[in-house]
N, C-alpha and C positions, 0 to 999 in steps of 0.2 A: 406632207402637211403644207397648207400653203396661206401665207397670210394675208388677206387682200387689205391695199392701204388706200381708205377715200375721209374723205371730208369735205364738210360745205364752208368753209368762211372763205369770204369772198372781199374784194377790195374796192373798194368805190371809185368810182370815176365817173365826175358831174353826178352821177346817180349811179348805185350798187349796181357794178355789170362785171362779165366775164371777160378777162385781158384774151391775147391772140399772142399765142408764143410769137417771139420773132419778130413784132410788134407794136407799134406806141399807142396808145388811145389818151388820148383828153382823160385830163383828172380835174378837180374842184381848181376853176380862175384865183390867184393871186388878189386880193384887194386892192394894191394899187401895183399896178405895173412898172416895170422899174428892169434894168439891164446895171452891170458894175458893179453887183450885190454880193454877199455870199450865204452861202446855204450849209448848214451845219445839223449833224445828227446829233439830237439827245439820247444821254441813258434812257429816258423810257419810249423812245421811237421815234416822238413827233421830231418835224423837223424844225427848224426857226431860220429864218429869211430875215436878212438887215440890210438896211440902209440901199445903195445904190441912186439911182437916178432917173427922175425922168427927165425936165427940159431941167433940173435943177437938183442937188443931192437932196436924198431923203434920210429923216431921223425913225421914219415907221418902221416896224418889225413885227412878222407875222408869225403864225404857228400851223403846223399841217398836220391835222393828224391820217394816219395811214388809213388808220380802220374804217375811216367818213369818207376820207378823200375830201375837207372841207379845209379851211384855210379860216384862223381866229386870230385877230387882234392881241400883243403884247405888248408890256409897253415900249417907249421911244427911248432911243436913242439919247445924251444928252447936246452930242456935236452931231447936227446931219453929217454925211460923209459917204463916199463912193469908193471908189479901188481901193476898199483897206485889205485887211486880211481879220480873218475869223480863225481861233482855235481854241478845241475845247480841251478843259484842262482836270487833270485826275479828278479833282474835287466835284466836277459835272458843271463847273461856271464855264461862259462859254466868253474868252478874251479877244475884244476888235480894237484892234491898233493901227493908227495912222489912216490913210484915205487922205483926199479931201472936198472941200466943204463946200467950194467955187470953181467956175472953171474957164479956163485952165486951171487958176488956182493953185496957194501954195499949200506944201505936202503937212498934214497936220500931225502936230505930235502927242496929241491926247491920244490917251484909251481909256475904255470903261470894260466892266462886269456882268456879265448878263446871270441872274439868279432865276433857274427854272421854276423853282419853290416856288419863290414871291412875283415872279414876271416883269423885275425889276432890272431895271439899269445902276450900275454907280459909279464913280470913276475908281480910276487907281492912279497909280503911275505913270507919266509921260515920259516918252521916249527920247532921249537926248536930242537926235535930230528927227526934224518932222521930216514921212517921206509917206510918198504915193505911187502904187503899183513896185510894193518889194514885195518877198516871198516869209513864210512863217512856218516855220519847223517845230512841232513837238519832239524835245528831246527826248529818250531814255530816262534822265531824272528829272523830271516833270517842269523842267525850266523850257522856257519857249524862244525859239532862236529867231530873230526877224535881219534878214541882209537886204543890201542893194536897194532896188527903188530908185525913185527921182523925188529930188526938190527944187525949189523954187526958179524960177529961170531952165527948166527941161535938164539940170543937169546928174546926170547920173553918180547913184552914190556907189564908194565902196568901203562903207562904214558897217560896223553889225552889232548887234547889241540881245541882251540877254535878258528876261523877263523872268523875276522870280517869284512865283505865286503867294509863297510865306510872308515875302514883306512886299509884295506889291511894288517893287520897285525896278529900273531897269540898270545895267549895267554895262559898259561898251566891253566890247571881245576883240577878239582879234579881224583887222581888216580885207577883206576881200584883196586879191595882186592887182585884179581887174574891174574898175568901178563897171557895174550892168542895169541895168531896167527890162523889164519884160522876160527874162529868165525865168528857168524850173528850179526846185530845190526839194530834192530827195532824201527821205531818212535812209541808209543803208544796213543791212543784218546787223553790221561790225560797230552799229552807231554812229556811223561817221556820216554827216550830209553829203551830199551832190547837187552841186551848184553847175548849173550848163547853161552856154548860152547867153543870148540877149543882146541889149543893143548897151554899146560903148557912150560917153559924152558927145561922143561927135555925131552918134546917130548910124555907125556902122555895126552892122551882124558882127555878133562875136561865136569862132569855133572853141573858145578857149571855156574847159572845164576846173573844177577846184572844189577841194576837199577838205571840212571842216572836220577838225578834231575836238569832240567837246570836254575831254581830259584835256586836251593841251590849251586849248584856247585861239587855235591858230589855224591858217588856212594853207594849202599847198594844192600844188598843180599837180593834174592827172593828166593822162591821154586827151587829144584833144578832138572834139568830133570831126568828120570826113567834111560835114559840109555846116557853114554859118549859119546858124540859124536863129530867131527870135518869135516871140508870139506859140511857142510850141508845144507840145504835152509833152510829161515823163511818167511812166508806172511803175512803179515798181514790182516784178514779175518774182510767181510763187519760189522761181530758182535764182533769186537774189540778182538775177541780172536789172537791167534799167530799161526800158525800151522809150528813146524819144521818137518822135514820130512831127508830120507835117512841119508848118510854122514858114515864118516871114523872112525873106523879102520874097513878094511874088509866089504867094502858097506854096511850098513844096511837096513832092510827095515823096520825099524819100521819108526811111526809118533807121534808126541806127540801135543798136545793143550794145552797154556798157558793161563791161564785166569787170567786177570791184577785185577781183582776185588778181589781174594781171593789167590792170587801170586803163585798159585798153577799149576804144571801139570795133565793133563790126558791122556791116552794111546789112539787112535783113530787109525783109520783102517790101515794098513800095504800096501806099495805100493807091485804093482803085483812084481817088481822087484827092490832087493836093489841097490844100486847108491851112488854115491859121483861125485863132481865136476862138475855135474848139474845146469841148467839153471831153475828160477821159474816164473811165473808170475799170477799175478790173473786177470784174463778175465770180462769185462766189465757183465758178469752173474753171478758172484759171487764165481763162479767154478776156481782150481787153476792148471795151467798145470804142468810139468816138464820134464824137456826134455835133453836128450841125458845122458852122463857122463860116468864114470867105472863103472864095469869093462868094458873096452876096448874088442872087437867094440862095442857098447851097440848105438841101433839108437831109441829105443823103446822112447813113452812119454806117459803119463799117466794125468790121471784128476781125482781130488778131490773135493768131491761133502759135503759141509757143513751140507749141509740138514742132510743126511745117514749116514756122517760117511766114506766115502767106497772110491774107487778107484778105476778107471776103466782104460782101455788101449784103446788110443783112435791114429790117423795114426802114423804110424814109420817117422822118417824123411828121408830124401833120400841116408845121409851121416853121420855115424855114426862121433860123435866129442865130445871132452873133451875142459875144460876149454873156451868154445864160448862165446859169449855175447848175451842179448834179450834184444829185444825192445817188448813193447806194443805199436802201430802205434793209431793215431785216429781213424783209423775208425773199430777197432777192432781186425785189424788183427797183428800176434806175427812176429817180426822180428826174427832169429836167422840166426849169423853174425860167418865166421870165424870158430877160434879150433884148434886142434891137431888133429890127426889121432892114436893117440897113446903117449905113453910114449916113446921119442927120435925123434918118425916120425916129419915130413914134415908140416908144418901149413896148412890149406887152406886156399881156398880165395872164396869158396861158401857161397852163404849166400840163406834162403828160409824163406816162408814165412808158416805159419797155418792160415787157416783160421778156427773157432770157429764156425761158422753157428749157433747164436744167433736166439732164436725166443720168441716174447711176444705176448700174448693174452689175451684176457680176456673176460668177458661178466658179465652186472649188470646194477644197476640204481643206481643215485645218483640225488640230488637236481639241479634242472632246476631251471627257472625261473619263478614261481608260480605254478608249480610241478615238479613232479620227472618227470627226462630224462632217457632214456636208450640208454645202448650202446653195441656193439659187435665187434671184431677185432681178428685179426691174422695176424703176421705180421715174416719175417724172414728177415737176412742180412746174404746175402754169397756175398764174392768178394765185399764188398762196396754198395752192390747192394740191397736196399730194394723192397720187393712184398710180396704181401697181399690184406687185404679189411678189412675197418671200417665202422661201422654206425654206427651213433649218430642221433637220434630223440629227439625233445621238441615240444610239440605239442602246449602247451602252449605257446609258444614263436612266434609259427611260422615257425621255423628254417628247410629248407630242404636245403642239399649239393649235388650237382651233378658234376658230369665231376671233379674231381679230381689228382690232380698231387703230390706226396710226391715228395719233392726234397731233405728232410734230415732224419735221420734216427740215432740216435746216440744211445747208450748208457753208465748207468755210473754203476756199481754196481747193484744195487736194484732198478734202475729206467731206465727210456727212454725216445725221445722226438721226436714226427715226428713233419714234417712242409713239407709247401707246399702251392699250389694254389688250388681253387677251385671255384663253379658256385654255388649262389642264383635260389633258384626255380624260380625267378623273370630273372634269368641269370646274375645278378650283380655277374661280378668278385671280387676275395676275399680271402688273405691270409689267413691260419690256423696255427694253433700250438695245439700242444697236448701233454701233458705228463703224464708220469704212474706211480705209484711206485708199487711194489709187496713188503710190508712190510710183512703180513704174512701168512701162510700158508692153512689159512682158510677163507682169503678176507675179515676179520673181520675190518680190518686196510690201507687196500690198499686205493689208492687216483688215480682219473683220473680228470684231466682239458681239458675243451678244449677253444680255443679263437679266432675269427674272427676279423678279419680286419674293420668291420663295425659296431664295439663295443659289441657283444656277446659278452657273456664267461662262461662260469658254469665249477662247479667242486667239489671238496671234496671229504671227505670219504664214500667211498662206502656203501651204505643202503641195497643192497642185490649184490650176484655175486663172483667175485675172478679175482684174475689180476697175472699173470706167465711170469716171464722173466725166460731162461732157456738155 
């Protein structure tokens, strides 16, 4: 029995076209062009783009929907403002705090509300101290954690303060050991942040890392990275490690791996080219991109592959840019929004898309329903667009599938989940569902489910086989 899995929705770019695994294409322009912004996903997809800068901070804020690939006016801002930070919070409001307004300019301590319902702005709570270019953490229990930054006079804070969406209010925490600017700050499994990095008051690369406890309130020192670095990315990786990668002074291209269990760094594969002020994201395969940054033009992006270790170069982007913003889209595909052309140039206002060309497969037996079932698959997602073919037999049961329709196709990390319609050997119509995990390397551990609409279901861990999202 074998299920073939197609469909036509397609994603738009400038006008409804087909993406190119592996590849960026041009999506709907930005309305006004702007670099220092941020870019944040809603619960229902689209994206929202604020503030940032052209020759001057902007209060505009826009809307992207997937399905168009168009880009629509919301409303403004009530303070213009650039390097703040954006976080969306349980409720689906989306909180931008601090930036600032001028520039240099001192670090502003407003923030407001963004209401996806009504397209509205409003303020809340200001931040004890005003700061510009700190980092912002959603906690575990929906309080939002904002460290570090600069204010006025360039000087680096090491103050932190706690956001709590009930009463709108903020509340100081426990101090950073080491005042920073330009640092990463990482949620961890254990809930604890990871603060790396950055530039000190005086303006020197910091190696020194530190670890926020949000039960305690308080921060402590971890291992501290191999090499100084500022301007840099961190991911957090599906096996709870942390990978930072590039960053400043003088682009780097080393990477390092933090592992939260024994606080320790280790050296891990070097990107093909060093960078700073790069865009990161980790891909629904587990694999993490990075894209654009200095030195200027630099368009190249690259992929990091957990498994190996290693670093490959995988399409250039169309338009070489610094300081842009990324989205990860649901359906897999990387938004990158916006930028600089350079250091003094022109912002843009292109935005493109990557598509990833994800594919999982697998083949084995597991527990049917009074024997073992077997199954086989291959399955890919470019542009939105799943195709492939599965079979699943139980003979035992009965069970044959024919005429088959996948109508979803998702993935999340280490796992995936099709669905769709399908025909009883009998020709009874009949939803399905299925999902995989690729736990590890030798199929030892992987799980497949599958479930019908007319009370089937079998599943668990695999008894012989292997299962590959990639």
């Amino acid at each position: 029995m074998v299920l073939l899995l197609s469909f036509s929705a397609g994603l738009a770019s400038m006008q409804p076209c087909a993406a190119t695994p592996f590849e960026w294409e041009y999506t709907g322009n930005l309305k006004t062009a702007r670099f220092h912004h941020t870019s944040t996903l809603l619960p229902d997809g689209r994206v929202l783009v604020v503030g940032g800068k052209d020759r001057s901070a902007l209060a505009s804020a826009e809307l992207y929907d997937p399905a168009t690939g168009t880009w629509s006016d919301t409303g403004s801002l009530n303070t213009a403002r650039d390097s703040h930070t954006a976080t969306l919070l349980p409720n689906g409001m989306v909180l931008v705090a601090g930036g600032r307004e001028t520039i240099p300019g001192i670090g502003l301590a407003s923030a407001e509300l963004y209401d996806p319902a009504t397209g509205t702005w409003s303020p809340t709570g200001s931040l004890n101290t005003g700061r510009v270019f700190h980092t912002a953490t959603l906690l575990p229990n929906g309080m939002v954690l904002v460290a570090g930054g600069r204010e006025s006079g360039g000087i680096s804070l090491a103050s932190a303060e706690l956001y709590d969406p009930a009463t709108g209010t903020w509340s100081p925490t426990g101090s950073l050991d080491t005042a920073r600017v330009f640092n990463t700050e990482t949620l961890l499994r254990n809930g604890k942040v990871l603060v790396t990095g950055g530039q000190d008051s005086r303006g020197f690369e910091l190696a020194s890392a530190e670890l926020y406890d949000p039960t305690a309130g308080t921060w402590t020192a971890t291992g501290s990275l191999n090499t100084a670095r500022y301007d840099q990315t961190a991911t957090l990786l599906p096996n709870g490690m942390v990978l930072v990668a590039g960053g400043n002074p003088d682009e780097i291209a080393s990477a390092e791996l933090y592992d939260p269990a024994t606080g320790t760094w280790s050296l891990t594969g070097s990107l093909d080219a060093g960078r700073s002020d790069d865009v990161d994201t980790l891909l629904p395969n587990g694999m993490v991109l990075v894209a654009d940054g200095n030195p200027f033009p630099l368009a190249s992006a690259e992929l990091y592959d957990p498994a190996t270790g290693t670093w490959s170069l995988t399409g250039s982007l169309n338009a070489a840019r610094k300081d842009h913003a990324v989205t990860l889209l649901p359906n897999g595909m990387v938004l990158v929004t916006g930028g600089a052309r350079g250091y003094g140039k022109a912002p843009l206002a292109s935005a493109e898309l990557y598509d990833p060309g994800i594919v999982v497969s697998g083949r084995g037996s597991i527990d049917g329903q009074g024997d073992q079932a077997t199954f086989e698959f291959h399955a890919t997602q470019s542009d939105d667009r799943p195709t492939g073919s599965i079979s699943f037999s139980d003979p035992a049961a009965g069970i044959s599938i024919t005429q088959t329709k996948v109508r979803t196709l998702t993935f999340n990390g280490n796992s995936a989940d099709l669905g769709g319609t399908a025909r009883l050997g009998d020709a009874t119509r009949v939803t399905f569902s299925a999902s995989v995990t690729d736990n590890s390397s030798d199929g030892s551990t992987d799980t497949f489910f599958i479930t019908l609409s007319n009370g089937y279901s079998a599943g668990g861990t695999l008894i012989t086989g292997d299962i590959r999202i990639y």
